[in-house]
C-alpha positions, 0 to 999 in steps of 0.5 A: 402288817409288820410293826415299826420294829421288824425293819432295820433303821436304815437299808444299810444297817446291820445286826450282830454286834459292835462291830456291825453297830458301828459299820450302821452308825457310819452310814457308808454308802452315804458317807462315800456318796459325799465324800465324793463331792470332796472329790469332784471339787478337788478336780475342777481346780486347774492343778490337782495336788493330790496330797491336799486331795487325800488330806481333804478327803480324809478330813471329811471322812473322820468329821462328817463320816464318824464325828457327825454321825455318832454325835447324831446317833447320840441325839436320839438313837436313830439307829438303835445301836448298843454303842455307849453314848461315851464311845459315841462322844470319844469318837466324836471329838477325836475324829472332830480334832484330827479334821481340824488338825489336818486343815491346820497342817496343810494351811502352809500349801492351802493359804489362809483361805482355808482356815473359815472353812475348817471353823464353818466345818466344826460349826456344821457338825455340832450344829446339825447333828446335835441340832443347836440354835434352836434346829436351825441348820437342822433342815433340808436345806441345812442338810442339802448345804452342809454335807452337799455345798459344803464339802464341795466348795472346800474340796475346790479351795483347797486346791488353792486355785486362782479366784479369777481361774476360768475353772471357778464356774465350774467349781460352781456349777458343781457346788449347785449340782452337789447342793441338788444331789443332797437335797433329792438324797433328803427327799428320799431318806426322810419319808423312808426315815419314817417308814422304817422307824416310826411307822407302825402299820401302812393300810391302803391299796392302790386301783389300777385303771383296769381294776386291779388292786395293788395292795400297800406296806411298807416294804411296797413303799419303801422299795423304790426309796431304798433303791434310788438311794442306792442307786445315787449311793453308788452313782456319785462315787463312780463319777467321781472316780471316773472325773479323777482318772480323767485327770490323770490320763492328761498327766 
């Protein structure tokens, strides 16, 4: 059997350099998988601005997609890359900063109801990924609510649409579904986590009912966990472009 080390720490992860360490450290499937929960907040609200939408967007992109995933790279080396762990944190507060900024900017257009949110934003972030208050927020449901909930209730109050806007339960409904989502892409990820980072051999077989004999390895076991994963990695983000082209063709 192959050792821990023959497979690559992520179905997404590349080798060859800086460039492709870096391209693996910002998980980009996943990172445009919940991006898109930005996405499908944002266009459950009753008018569309589409400015805030972008800079919504875009925050999300430079917290979750770079600052959270080099800050846990950092914790860990999870992805084995050569990135220095000072350009790791570089990229980390710099990427943090201009989130936060950019919630600040459109505070004019938003409301002050956004600014919890950019505080719980920043909490998330370094809490999770760096596992403060004892691991806390570093769990399953931490994961299903940080980078699922989360991202989907502010793509939605962003838009500044009325609390009592019939379009409130949809924004609801579309929270839980993201909440679900993140939950089953953590059900998937951690076993495949496992396997291609810390399993050192797999033994087994499966029998079949009509005596045949399926034999059991890694790659056995990992097929259909890479490939849901990137099926939903794919899925999510067309939803939500489709649901955006159907606001525009109501323009």
């Amino acid at each position: 059997m192959a050792d821990a080390d023959s497979l690559s720490p992520a179905f997404y992860a590349r080798r060859g350099g800086a460039r492709w360490d870096w391209w693996t450290v910002l998980h980009p499937p996943y990172t445009l998988w919940h991006l898109s929960y930005v996405v499908l907040g944002a266009a459950l609200a009753p008018r569309l601005n589409w400015l805030i939408l972008g800079a919504s967007v875009l925050a999300f992109a430079l917290a979750v997609g770079i600052a959270a995933h080099a800050l846990d790279e950092w914790n860990g080396r999870p992805l084995r890359t050569g990135i220095s762990d000072r350009a790791l944190w570089v990229a980390a507060i710099v990427s943090l900063l201009a989130a936060a900024a950019l919630g600040i900017l459109v505070l004019p257009r938003t409301g002050l109801v956004l600014i919890p949110f950019v505080v719980v934003g920043i909490v998330l972030v370094l809490g999770y990924n760096l596992e403060l208050f004892g691991g806390a927020l570093h769990t399953d449901l931490g994961f299903a609510l940080a980078w699922g909930a989360f991202p989907a209730a502010v793509g939605y109050v962003a838009q500044a649409p009325a609390l009592n806007s019939p379009r409130t339960l949809g924004a609801v409904v579309v929270v839980a579904a993201a909440t679900a989502l993140s939950a089953a892409q953590r059900r998937l990820s951690t076993p495949a986590r496992m396997l291609r980072r810390q399993a050192a051999d797999v033994t087994g077989v499966i029998q079949l009912s009509d005596g045949s004999i399926v034999a059991l390895d890694k790659a056995t076991l990992l097929d259909p966990l890479d490939g849901a994963l990137r099926l939903l990695s794919y899925a999510t983000p067309a939803i939500a472009i489709a649901v955006l082209l159907s606001r525009v063709a109501h323009w």
